[in-house]
C-alpha positions in Angstrom: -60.1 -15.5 -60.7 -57.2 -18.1 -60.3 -53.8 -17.7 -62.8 -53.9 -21.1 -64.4 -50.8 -20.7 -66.4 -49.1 -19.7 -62.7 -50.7 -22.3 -61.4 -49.5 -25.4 -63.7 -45.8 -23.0 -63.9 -45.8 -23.9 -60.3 -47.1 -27.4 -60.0 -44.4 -28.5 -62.1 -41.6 -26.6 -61.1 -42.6 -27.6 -57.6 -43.0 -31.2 -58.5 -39.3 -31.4 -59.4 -38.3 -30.9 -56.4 -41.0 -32.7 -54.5 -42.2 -29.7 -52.9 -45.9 -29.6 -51.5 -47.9 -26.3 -52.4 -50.9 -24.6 -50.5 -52.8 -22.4 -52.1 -53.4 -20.0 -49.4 -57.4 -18.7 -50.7 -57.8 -16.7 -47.5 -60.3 -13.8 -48.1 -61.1 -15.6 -51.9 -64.2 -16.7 -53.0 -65.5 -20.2 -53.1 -65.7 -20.5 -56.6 -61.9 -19.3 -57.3 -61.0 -22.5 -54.8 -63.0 -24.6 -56.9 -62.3 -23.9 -59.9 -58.3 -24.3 -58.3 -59.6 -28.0 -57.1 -61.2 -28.8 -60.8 -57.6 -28.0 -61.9 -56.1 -30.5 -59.5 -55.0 -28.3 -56.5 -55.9 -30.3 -53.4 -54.1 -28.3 -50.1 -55.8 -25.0 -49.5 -54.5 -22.8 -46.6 -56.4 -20.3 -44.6 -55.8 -18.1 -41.9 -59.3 -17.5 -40.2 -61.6 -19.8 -38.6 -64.6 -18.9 -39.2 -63.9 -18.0 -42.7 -62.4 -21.9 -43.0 -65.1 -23.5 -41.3 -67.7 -22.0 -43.7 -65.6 -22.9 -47.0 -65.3 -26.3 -45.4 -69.2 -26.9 -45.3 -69.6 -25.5 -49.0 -66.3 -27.2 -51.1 -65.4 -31.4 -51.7 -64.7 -32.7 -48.7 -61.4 -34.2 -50.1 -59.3 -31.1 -49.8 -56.7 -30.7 -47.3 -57.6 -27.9 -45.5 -54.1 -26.4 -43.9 -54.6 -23.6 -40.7 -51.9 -21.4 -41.4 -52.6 -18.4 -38.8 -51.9 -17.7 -35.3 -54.9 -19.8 -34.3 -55.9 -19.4 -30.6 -56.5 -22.0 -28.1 -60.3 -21.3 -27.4 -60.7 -21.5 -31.6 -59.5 -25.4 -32.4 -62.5 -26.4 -31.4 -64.4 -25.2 -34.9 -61.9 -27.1 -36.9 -60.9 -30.2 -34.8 -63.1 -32.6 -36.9 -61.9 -31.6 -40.4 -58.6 -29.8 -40.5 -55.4 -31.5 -42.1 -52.9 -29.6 -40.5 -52.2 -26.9 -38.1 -48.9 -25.4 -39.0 -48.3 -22.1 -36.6 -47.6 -24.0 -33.2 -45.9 -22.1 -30.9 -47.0 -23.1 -27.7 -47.7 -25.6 -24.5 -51.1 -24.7 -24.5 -52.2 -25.0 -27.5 -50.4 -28.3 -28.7 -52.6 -29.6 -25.7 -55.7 -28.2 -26.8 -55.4 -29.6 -30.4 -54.9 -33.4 -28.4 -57.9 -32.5 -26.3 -60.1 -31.8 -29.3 -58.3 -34.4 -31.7 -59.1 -36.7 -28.5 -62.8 -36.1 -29.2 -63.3 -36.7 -32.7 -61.2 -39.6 -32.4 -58.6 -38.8 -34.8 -54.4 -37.4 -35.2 -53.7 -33.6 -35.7 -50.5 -33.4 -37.7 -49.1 -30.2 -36.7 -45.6 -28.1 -37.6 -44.1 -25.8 -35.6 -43.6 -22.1 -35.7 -40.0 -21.2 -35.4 -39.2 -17.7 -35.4 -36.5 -16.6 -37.8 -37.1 -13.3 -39.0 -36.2 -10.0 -37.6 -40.4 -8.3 -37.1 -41.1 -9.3 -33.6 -44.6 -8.9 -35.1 -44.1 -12.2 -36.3 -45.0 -15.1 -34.1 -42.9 -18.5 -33.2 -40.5 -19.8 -30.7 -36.3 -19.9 -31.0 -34.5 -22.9 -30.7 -34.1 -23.1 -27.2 -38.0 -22.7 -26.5 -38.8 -25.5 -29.7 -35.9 -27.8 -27.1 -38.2 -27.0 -24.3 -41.5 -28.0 -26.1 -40.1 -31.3 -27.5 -38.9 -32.1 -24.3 -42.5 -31.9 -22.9 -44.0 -33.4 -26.2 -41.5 -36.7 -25.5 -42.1 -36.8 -21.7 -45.8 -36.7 -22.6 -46.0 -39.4 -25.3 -48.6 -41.6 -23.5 -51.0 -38.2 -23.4 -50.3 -36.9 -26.4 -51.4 -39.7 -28.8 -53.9 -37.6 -30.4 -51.0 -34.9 -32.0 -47.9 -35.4 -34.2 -45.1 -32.9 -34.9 -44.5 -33.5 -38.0 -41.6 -30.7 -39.0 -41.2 -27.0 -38.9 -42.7 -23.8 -40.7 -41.0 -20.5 -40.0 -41.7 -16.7 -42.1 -38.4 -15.0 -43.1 -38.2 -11.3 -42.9 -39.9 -8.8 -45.0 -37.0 -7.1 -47.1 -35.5 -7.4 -50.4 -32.4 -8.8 -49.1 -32.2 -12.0 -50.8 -28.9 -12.6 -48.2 -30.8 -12.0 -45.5 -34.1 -14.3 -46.5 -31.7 -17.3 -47.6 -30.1 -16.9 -43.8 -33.5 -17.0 -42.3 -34.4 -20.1 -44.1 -31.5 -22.0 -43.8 -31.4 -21.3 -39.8 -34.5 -23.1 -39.6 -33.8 -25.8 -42.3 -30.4 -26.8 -39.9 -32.3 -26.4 -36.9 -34.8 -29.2 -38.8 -32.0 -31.5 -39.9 -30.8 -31.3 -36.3 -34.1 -32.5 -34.9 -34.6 -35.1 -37.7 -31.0 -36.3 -36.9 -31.9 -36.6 -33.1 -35.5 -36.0 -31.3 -37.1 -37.6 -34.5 -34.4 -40.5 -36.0 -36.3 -42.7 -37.9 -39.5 -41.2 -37.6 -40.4 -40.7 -41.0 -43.0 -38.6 -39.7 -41.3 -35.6 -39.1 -40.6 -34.7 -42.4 -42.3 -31.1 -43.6 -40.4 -27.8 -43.6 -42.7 -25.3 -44.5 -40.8 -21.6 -45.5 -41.7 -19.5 -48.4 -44.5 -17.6 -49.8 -44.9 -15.8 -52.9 -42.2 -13.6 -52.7 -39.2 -15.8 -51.9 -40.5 -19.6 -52.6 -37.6 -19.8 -54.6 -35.1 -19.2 -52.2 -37.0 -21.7 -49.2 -37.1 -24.5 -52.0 -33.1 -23.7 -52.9 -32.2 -23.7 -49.2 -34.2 -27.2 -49.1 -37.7 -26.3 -48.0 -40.6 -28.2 -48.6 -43.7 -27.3 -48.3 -44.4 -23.6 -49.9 -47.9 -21.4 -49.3 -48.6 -19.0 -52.3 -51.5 -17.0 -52.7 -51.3 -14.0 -54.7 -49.3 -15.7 -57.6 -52.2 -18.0 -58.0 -55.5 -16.0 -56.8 -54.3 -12.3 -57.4 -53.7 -9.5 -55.0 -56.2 -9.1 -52.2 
């Protein structure tokens, strides 16, 4: 059952600061993201395949589906033709695969990529240097690549209680994004999305001058 007070607490505190949420319904029913999109909520994140492919076929086909998880290569298939955005990118590989299926369906992936700023090695993403080597290969391959744009950054802080520690981890990765807007991306108004904060700590990523946030359990409930 989705929090509606949360829910319009959230739009327009988030609206303030033109902030984009996704409502991250992974593992939630279809009918608690509809009745979320009959309230107005249009971006939806997920973190399975299968599980978004089969919401896909059974909600409006004007939401914004967002692919939030470690999504293998061998997988974009399945979502290719529908999904919005693909924001966990963190390799060679599969930044070619979502061109190669984009390719097909004749249409632009906008991805983000997956900087890793926290201290769990658990956690996935590349550090500066390997986000360098990537964009180097992204620029150099500009005529191939027509059918993917990086359009910002998305990183998961740490999981602690240190509020010191989380506002570090977000504001390494929003420099590192002014830094690429300032040279890899000038006046590409493209490149324009950094995604950090969840439920826990969306107040800090918005402070430290993130923009997109993904909140589930505030809005949907514990899982």
């Amino acid at each position: 059952m989705v929090n509606k007070p949360v829910w319009e607490k959230l739009t327009s505190e988030l609206a303030a600061t033109h902030t984009t949420l996704i409502a991250v319904s992974k593992t939630k029913p279809v009918s608690d993201i509809q009745e979320l999109y009959d309230l107005g909520q249009r971006d939806f994140g997920e973190n399975y395949v299968q599980e978004l492919t089969e919401k896909y076929s059974l909600l409006p086909p004007d939401i914004r589906w967002h692919y939030i998880g470690h999504l293998q290569s061998n997988k974009v298939k399945y979502i290719a033709l529908f999904v919005h955005m693909i924001h966990a990118v963190d390799s060679f590989k599969l930044l070619e695969e979502i061109n190669r299926q984009a390719l097909k369906h004749n249409r632009c992936i906008d991805v983000l990529l997956q900087m890793h700023i926290a201290e769990e090695e658990t956690k996935f993403g590349m550090d500066e240097s390997e986000i360098a080597r990537m964009l180097e290969y992204y620029t150099a391959q500009q005529d191939t690549l027509n059918n993917v744009r990086i359009c910002g950054l998305m990183g998961m802080a740490s999981n602690t209680e240190d509020e010191n520690k989380i506002t570090s981890e977000f504001a390494r990765l929003r420099n590192y994004f002014i830094f690429l807007s300032e040279t890899i991306f000038f006046n590409k108004a493209s490149f324009s999305v950094c995604s950090i904060g969840m439920s826990a700590d969306y107040k800090l990523a918005v402070k430290q001058g993130g923009n997109m946030v993904r909140i589930g359990s505030m809005l949907f409930g514990s899982r």
